[in-house]
C-alpha positions as CSV (number, residue, x, y, z in Angstrom):
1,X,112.8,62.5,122.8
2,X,113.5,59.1,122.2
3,X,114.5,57.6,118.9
4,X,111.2,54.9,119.5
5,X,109.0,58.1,120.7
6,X,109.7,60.3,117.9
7,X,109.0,57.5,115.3
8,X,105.4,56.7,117.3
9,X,104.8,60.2,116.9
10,X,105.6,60.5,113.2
11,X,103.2,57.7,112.4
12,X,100.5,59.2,114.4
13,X,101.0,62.2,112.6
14,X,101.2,61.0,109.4
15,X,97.7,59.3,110.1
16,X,94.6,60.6,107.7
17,X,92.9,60.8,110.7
18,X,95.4,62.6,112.6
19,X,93.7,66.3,112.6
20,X,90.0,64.6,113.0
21,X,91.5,63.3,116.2
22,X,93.3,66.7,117.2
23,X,89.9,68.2,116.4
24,X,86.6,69.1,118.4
25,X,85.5,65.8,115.9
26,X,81.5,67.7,115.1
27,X,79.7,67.3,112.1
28,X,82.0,70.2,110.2
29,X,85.3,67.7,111.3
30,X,83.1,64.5,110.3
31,X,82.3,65.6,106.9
32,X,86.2,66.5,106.3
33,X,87.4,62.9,107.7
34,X,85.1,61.4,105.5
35,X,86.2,63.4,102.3
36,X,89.6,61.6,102.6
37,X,88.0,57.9,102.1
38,X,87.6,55.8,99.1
39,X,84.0,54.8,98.7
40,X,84.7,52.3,96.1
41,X,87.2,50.5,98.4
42,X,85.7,47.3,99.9
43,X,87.1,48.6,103.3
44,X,85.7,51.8,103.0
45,X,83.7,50.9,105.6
46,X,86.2,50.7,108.2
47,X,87.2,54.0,107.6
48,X,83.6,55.6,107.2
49,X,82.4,53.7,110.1
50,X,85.1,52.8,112.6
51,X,87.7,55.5,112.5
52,X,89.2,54.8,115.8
53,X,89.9,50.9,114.7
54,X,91.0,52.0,111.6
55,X,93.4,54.1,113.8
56,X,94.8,51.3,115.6
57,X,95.3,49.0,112.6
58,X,97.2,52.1,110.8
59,X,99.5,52.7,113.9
60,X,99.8,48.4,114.8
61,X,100.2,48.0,111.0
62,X,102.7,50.5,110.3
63,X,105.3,49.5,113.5
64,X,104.9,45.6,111.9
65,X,106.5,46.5,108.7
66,X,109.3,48.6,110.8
67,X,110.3,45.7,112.7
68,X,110.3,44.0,109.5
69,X,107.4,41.8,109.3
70,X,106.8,42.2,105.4
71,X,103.6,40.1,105.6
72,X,102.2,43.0,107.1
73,X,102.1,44.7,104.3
74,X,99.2,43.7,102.6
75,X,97.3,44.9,105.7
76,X,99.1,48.2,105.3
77,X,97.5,48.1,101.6
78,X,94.1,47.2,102.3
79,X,93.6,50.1,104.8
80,X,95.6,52.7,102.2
81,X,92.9,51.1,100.1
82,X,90.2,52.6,102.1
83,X,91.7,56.4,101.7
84,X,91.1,58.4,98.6
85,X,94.2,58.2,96.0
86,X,95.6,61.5,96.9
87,X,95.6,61.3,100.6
88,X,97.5,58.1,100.5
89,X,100.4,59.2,97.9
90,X,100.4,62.1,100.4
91,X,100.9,59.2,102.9
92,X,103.3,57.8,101.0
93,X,105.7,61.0,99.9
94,X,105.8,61.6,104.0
95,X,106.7,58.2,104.7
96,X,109.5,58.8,101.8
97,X,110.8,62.0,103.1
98,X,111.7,60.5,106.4
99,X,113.3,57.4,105.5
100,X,110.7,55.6,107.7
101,X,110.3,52.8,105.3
102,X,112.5,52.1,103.1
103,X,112.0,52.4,99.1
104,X,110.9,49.0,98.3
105,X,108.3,48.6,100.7
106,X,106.8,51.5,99.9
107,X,106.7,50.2,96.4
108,X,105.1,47.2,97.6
109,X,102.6,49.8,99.1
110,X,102.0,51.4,96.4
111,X,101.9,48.7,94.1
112,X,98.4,47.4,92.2
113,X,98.8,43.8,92.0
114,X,97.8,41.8,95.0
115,X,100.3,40.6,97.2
116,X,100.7,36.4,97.5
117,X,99.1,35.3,100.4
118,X,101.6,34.6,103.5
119,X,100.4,31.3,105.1
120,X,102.6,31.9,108.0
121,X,100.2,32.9,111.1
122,X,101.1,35.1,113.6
123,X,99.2,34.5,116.6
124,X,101.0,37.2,118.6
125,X,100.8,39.6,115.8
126,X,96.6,39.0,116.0
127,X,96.7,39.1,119.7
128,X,99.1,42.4,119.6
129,X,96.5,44.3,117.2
130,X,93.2,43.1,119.0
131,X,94.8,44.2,122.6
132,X,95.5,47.7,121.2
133,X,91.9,48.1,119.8
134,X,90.5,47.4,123.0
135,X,93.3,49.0,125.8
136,X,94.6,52.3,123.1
137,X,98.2,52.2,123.6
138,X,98.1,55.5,121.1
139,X,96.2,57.2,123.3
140,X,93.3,58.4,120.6
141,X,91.1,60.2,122.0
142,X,87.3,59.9,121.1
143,X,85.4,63.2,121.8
144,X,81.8,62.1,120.1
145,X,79.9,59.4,121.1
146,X,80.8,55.8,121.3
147,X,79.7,52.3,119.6
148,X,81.5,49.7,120.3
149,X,82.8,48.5,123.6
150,X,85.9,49.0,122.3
151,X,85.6,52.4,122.0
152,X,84.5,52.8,125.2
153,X,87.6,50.1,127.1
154,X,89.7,52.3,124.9
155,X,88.6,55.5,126.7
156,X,89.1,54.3,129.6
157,X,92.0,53.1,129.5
158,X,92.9,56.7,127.9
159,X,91.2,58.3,130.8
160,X,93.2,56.5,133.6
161,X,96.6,56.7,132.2
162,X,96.2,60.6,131.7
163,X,97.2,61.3,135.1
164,X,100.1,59.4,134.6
165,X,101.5,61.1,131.8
């Protein structure tokens, strides 16, 4: 295994929605994912709701700030935002353990004041996240039903390129 596949593997895994997507996802599985998210968040709601963009914004996020792009990293606190204190130090202590970021960022991830704003755009970066909601480059699979069209591009795309793999 790869040096590249094993860290894509370790951030799935580290996901808090990692064992609702390894599950048969029913109404037992439901009620467990949703146990893990912080209703007072203001993007609870994209955890409650849209788990599988949640998802792709966790995994997109989380390879940003390990290429370096520290502007990222607000993003990376808004969605730990969204998931219940203990899951995320959880989060946190794993992403410690493994050296996959690096003290001070996840500080910064941890940290309660607001980040500044970063007025550099990144075009690509916004282009890069929206492509994987809609194509699922990290093959998440969706076993209820689905709501959005992205849900249902991303299954397809799943659903082709398992043959392939």
């Amino acid at each position: 295994m790869t040096k590249i596949k094993a860290i894509q593997d370790f951030i799935s895994q580290t996901s808090p929605l990692y064992d609702y997507w390894c599950s048969a996802q029913d109404a037992n599985d439901e009620k467990k994912r949703l146990l893990k998210s912080n209703t007072k968040s203001p993007a609870a709601y994209l955890f409650q709701e849209e788990p599988y963009k949640w998802e792709n914004l966790y995994q997109c996020i989380a390879r940003e700030v390990l290429k370096g792009d520290l502007s990222s990293i607000k993003g990376m606190k808004i969605l730990l935002g969204s998931i219940t204190f203990e899951e995320r130090e959880r989060l946190l202590k794993r992403f410690s353990e493994r050296d996959l970021f690096d003290q001070d960022t996840i500080n910064l991830f941890r940290a309660e004041e607001n980040l500044p704003v970063v007025p550099r755009k990144n075009r690509f970066r916004f282009f890069r996240v929206l492509l994987s909601i809609f194509f699922n480059p990290y093959n998440i699979e969706i076993k209820g039903r689905k709501k959005h069209l992205y849900e249902y591009t991303g299954h397809l795309v799943l659903t082709l390129r398992k043959p392939f793999s």
